[in-house]
PLY file of the C-alpha trace (Angstrom):
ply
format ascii 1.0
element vertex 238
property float x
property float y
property float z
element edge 237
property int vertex1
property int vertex2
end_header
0.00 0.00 0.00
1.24 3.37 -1.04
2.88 5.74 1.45
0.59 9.04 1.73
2.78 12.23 1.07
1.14 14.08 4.36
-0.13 12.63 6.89
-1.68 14.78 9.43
-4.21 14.09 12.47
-5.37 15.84 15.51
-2.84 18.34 14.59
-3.29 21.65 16.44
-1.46 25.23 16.82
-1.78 27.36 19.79
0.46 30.82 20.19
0.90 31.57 23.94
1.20 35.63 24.44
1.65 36.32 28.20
-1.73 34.35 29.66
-3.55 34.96 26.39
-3.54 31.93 23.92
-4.63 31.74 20.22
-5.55 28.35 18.65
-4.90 28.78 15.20
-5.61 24.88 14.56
-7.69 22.94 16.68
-7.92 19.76 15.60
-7.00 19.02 11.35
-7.02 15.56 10.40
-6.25 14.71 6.30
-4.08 13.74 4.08
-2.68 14.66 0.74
-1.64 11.85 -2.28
1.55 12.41 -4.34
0.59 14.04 -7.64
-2.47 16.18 -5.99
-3.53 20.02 -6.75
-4.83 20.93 -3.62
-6.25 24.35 -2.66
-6.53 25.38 0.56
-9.09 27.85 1.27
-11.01 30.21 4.51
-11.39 33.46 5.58
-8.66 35.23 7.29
-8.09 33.82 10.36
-9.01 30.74 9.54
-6.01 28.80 9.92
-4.78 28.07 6.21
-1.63 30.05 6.03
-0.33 28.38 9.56
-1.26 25.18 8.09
0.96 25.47 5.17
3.51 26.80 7.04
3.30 23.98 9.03
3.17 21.48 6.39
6.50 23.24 4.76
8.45 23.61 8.15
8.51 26.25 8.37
6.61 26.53 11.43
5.91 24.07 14.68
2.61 22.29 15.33
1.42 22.30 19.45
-0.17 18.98 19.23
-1.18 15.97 16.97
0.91 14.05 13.97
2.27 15.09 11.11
4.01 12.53 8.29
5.47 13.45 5.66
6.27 10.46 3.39
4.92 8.48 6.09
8.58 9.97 8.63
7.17 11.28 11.82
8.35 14.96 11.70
8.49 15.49 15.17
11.23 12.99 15.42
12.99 15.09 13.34
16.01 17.00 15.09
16.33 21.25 13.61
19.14 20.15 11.31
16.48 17.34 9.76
13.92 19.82 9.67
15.99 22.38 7.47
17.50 19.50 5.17
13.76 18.50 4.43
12.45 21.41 3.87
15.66 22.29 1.23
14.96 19.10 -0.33
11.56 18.07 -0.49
9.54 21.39 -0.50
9.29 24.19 -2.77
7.91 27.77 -2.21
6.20 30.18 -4.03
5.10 33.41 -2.26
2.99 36.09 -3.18
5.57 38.65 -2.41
7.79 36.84 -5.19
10.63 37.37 -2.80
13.35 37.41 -5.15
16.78 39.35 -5.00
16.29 42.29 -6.79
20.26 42.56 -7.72
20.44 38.90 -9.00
19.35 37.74 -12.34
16.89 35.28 -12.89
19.31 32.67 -13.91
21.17 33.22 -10.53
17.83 33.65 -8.13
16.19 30.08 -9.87
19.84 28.57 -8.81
20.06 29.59 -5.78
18.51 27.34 -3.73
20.88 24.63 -5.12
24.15 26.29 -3.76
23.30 25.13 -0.21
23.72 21.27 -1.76
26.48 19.37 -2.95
25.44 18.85 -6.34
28.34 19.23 -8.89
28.39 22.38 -10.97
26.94 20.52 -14.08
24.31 19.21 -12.25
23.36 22.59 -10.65
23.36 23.69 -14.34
21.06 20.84 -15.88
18.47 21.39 -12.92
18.40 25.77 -12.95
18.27 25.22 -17.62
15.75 22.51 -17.25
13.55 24.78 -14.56
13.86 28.24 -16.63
12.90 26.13 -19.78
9.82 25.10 -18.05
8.52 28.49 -17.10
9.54 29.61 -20.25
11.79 32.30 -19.20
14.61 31.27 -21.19
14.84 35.09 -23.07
15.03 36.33 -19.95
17.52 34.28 -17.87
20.34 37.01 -18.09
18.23 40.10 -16.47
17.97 40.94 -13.17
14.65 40.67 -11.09
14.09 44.16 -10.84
13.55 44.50 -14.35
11.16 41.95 -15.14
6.99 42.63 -14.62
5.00 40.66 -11.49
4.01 37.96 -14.05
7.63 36.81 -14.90
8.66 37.54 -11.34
6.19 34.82 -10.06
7.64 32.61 -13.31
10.57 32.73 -11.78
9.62 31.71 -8.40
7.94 29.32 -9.83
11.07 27.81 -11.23
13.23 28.27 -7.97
10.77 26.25 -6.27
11.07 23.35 -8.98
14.63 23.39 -9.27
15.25 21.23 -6.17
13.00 18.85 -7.72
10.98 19.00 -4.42
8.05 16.09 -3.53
5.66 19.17 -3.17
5.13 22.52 -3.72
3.66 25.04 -1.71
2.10 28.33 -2.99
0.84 31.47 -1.10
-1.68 33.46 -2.86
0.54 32.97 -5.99
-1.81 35.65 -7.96
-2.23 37.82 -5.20
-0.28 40.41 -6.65
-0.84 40.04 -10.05
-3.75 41.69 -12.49
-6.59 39.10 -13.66
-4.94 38.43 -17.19
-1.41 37.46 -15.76
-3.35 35.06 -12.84
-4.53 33.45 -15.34
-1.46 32.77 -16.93
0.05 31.26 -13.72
-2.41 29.19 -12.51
-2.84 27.87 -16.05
1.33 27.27 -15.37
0.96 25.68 -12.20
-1.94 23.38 -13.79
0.39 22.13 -16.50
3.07 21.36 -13.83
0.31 19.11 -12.14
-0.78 17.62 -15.21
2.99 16.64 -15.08
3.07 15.01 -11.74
3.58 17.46 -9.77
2.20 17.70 -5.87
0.75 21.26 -5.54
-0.95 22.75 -2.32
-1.84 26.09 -3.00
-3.60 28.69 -0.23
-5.52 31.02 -1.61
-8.82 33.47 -0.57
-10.10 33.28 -4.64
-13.18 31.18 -5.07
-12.31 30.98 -8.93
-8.42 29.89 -8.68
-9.09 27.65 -6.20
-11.40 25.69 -9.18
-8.09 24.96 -10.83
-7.19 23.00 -7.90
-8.32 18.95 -8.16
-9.31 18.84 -4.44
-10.45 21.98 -2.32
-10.38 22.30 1.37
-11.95 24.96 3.22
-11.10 26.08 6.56
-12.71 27.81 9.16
-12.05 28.56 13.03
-9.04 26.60 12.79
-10.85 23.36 11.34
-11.64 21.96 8.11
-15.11 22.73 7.20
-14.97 20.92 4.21
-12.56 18.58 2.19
-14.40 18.26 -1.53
-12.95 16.76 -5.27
-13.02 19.60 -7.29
-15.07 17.95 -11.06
-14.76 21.55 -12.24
-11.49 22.48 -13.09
-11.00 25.27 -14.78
-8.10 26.51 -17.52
-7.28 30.01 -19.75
-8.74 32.81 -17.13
-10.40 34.01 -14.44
-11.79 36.85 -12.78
-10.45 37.83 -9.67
0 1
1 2
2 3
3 4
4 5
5 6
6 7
7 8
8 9
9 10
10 11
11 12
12 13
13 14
14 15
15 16
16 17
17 18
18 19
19 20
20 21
21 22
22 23
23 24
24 25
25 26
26 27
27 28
28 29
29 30
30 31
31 32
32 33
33 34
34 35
35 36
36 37
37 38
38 39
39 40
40 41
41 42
42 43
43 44
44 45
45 46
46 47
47 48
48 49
49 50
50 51
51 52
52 53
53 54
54 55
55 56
56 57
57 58
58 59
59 60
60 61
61 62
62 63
63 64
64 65
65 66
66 67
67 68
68 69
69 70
70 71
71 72
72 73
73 74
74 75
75 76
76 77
77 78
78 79
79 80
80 81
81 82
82 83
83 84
84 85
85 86
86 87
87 88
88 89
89 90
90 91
91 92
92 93
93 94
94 95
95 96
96 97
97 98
98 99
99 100
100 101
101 102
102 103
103 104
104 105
105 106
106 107
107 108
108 109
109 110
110 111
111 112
112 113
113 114
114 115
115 116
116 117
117 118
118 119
119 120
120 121
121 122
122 123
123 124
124 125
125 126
126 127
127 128
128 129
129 130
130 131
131 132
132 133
133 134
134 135
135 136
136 137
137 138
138 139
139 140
140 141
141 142
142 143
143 144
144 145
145 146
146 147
147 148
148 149
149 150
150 151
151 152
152 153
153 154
154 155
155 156
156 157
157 158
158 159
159 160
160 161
161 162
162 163
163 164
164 165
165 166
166 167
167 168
168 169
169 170
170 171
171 172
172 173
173 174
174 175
175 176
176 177
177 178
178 179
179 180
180 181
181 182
182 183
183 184
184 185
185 186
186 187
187 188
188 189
189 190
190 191
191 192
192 193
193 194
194 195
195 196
196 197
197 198
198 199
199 200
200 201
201 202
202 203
203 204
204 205
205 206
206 207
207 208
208 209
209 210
210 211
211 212
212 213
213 214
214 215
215 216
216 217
217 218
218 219
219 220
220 221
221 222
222 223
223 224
224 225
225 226
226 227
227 228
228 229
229 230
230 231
231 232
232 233
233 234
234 235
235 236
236 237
């Protein structure tokens, strides 16, 4: 029987400020299948964003379980933690977050320089992940120059170029105009149709429908956990 990719029951998040604490999860129990599109949706303050940054490490849960390729991550010492989350997860962040004096070539490689891959490899993986956002033309500029669609193209491609088991995207059109949201989520819907594991958070009823599973949150549970039969490609209206 297959492994699941996450794993998570019972899991919980509280934040402790003086005598004052916040439960930000109370209780999430699912899982998520290598090779999914899953969109995470809910108000604000619903508990999506600390849920993916639990799922990515890049946060702690209070209480429960969380697997991740069926490993126990709390077993997991803070040297673990970091190597997993540089090798198995991706980001892409509605900010972009890229560095504005790099070029794209050098920001989509960066996250390989922490590795011990051999230069030609490091090569082969930051070609093959420009190539796939189709950035090619532009692989020589810096960040600063390019517009907020090929910025998020480009993030897009850092986050492949590990060649992660998942990847995790933050209101990925969040900062983009309607036309050029489109374009992305019609990007990361070809990268699923390849394989890839996406788990995307986002408020937008309509990008969420390019998702192939939707869970909604609410109060820090899951209010709903649905296969999306209507997904949608070429546009949307945000």
């Amino acid at each position: 029987m297959a492994v699941s990719l996450i794993t998570c029951k019972d899991l919980t998040r509280d934040y402790v400020n003086g005598e004052v604490v916040t439960q930000a999860l109370r209780g999430v129990t699912f899982e998520i299948q290598s090779g999914e599109f899953v969109a995470i949706m809910g108000p604000s303050g619903s508990g999506k964003s600390t849920l993916m940054h639990i799922l990515g490490f890049l946060d702690s849960f209070t209480n429960g379980s969380y697997l991740f390729e069926g490993k126990d991550v709390r077993e997991f010492s803070g040297d673990a933690v970091a190597k997993f989350r540089q090798d198995k997860v991706g980001f892409i962040f509605q900010a972009f977050n890229l560095l504005s004096k790099s070029t794209v070539y050098q920001n989509i490689m960066l996250p390989l320089v922490y590795g011990f891959l051999s230069p030609s490899e490091r090569a082969r993986r930051t070609n093959e992940a420009i190539t796939a956002v189709s950035m090619e033309h532009r692989q020589d500029h810096y960040s600063s120059q390019l517009s907020g669609g090929e910025k998020q193209r480009v993030a897009i491609a850092r986050a492949l170029v590990n060649e992660p088991s998942v990847i995790f995207a933050d209101e990925p059109t969040g900062n983009l105009d309607t036309k050029t949201g489109a374009q992305i989520l019609d990007l990361l819907g070809a990268l699923h149709d390849q394989g890839h594991t996406i788990v995307m958070v986002t408020h937008e009823a309509e990008a969420a429908q390019y998702a192939s599973r939707i869970i909604r949150m609410r109060d820090g549970l899951i209010e709903s956990d649905m296969t999306n039969g209507d997904r949608r490609r070429g546009g949307y209206n945000k």
